[in-house]
C-alpha positions in Angstrom: 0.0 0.0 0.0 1.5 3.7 -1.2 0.3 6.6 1.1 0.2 9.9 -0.5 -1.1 13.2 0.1 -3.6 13.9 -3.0 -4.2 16.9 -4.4 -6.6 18.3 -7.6 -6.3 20.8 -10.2 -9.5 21.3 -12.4 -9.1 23.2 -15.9 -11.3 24.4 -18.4 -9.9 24.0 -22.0 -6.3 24.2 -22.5 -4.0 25.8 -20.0 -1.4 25.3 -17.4 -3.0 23.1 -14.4 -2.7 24.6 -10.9 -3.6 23.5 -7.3 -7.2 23.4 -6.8 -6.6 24.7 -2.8 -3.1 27.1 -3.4 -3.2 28.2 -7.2 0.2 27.2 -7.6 1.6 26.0 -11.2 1.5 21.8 -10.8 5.4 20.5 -11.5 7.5 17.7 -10.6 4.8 15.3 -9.3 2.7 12.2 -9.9 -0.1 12.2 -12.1 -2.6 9.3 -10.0 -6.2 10.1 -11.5 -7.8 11.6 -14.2 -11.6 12.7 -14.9 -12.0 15.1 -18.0 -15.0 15.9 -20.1 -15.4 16.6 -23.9 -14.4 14.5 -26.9 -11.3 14.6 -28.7 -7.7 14.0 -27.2 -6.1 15.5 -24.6 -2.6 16.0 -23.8 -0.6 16.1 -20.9 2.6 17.2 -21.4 5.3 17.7 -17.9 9.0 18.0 -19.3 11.8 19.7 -18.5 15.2 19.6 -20.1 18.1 18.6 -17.4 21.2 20.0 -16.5 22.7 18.1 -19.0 20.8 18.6 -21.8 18.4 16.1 -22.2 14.5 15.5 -21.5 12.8 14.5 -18.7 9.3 13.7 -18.2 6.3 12.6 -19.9 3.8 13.5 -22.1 0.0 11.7 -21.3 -2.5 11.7 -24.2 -6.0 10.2 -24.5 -9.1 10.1 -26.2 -12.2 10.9 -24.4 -16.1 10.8 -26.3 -18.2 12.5 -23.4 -16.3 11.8 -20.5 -13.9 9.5 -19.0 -12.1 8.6 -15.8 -8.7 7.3 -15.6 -7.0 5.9 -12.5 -3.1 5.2 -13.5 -2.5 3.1 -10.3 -0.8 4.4 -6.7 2.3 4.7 -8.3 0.8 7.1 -10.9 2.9 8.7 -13.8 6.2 10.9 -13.3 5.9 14.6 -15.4 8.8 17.0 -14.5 8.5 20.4 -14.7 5.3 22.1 -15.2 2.3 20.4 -16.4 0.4 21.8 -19.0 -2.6 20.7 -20.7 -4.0 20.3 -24.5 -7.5 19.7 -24.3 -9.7 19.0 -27.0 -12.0 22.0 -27.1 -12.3 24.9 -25.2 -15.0 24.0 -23.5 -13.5 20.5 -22.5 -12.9 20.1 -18.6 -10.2 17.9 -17.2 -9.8 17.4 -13.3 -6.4 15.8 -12.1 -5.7 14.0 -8.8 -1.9 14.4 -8.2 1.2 14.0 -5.4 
């Protein structure tokens, strides 16, 4: 079993996500859950480039038609840097559980 401190961010349409609670910019965390609204793809993209040159991080994309929730297990998915997201519409909504 993984404890964790959980946090959300909710965006409409395409943006940079921030803490639900604080407002700050989400970066260098774990990407757990997923619930986003809208059809199309999204993308979520949380790379950096290191101090020696290369890129870390990882991008997330999927398709939703309506809505969709995603749970990517307690380890969740590493994104460096900030996370930033290309949703499908502007109307689209995508709420992330993170930490």
């Amino acid at each position: 079993f993984v404890s964790a401190n959980l946090r959300s961010a909710f965006l409409i349409g395409s943006g940079v996500l921030v803490d639900a609670t604080t407002g700050a910019n989400i970066a260098d965390t774990r990407i757990r859950a997923i619930h986003a609204t809208g059809s199309g793809t999204y993308v979520l993209d949380g790379t950096s480039v290191t101090p020696l040159g290369s890129t870390a991080g990882q991008k997330i994309s999927f398709g939703v038609s309506g809505s969709t929730d995603i749970y990517l297990s307690d380890i969740g998915i590493r994104v460096d840097g900030v996370v930033s997201v290309t949703a499908p519409a502007s109307a689209s909504s995508i709420t992330v559980f993170y930490g």
